[in-house]
N, C-alpha and C positions, 0 to 999 in steps of 0.2 A: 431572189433570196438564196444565200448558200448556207449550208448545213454547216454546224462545228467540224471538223476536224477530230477523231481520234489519235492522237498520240498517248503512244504509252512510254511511261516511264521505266530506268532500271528496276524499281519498288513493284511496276504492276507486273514485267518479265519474269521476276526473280518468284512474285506469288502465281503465276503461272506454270511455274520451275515444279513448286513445293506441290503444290496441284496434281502436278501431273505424278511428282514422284509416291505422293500418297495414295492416290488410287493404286501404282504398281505394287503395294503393298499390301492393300487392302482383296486383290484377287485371288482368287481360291487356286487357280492353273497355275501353273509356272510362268513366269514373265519375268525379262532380263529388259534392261534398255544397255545398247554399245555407246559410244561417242564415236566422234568422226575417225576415228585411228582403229575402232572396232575393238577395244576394251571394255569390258564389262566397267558401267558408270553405277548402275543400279542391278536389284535384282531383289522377289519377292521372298517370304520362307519357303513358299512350296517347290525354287529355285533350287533353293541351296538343301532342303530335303533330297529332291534332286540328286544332284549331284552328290552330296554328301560332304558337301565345305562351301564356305562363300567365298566367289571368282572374282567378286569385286575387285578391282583393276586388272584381273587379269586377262590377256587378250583372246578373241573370243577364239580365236585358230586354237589354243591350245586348250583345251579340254574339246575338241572337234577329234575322231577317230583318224580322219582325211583333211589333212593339213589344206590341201588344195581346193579341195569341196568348199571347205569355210571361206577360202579367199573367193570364190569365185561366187560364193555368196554376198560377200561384203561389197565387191565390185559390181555384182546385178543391184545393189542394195545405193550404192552410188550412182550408180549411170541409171538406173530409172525408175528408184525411188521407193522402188517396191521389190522383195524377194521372197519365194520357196522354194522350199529343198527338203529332203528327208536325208535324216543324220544318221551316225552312232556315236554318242557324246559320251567322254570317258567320264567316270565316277571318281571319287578319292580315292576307291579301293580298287580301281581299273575294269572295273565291269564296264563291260559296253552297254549304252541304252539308247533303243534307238527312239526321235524322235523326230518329229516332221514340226518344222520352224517357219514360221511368214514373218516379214519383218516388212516395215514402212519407214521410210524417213521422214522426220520431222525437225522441221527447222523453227527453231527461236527465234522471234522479235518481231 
């Protein structure tokens, strides 16, 4: 006897998507999602309190204090799927804040 098969459709991906992006919205901490190029795709209000503007597309290196710290985050973040690091993430008005970040990847489909 073999079992159905799960396939999902674009419709169940894309309600997956909205899912996910409504929780980031719904949490009280700060929480940002990047896309594969490391630009801010999403990001909660307590984000953009934060910071003091929404980064939304903006790529995540530049509001990082250490342009290189970021990348070398974004790279541990690629090659094994998981990263931490502690920051100084610049503000609208340039204050430095410093801020310790974990991040996971997570792939669609």
């Amino acid at each position: 006897m073999s079992l159905p098969t799960a396939h999902k459709t674009e419709a169940d991906k894309n309600d997956e998507g909205q899912d996910l992006l409504s929780a980031v919205y719904l949490l009280a901490g700060p929480f940002l999602l990047l896309d594969l190029d490391g630009r801010v795709s999403s990001l909660n209000a307590a984000f953009v309190k934060l910071l003091g503007y929404s980064a939304a597309g903006v790529p995540f290196r530049e509001f990082c204090a250490n342009e290189r710290q970021a990348e070398s985050f974004l790279q541990a973040l690629k090659r094994d799927g998981r990263a931490e690091a502690s920051f100084d993430l610049v503000s609208g008005d340039g204050t430095m804040i410093p801020a310790r970040l974990r991040g996971c990847a997570a792939v669609q489909g």
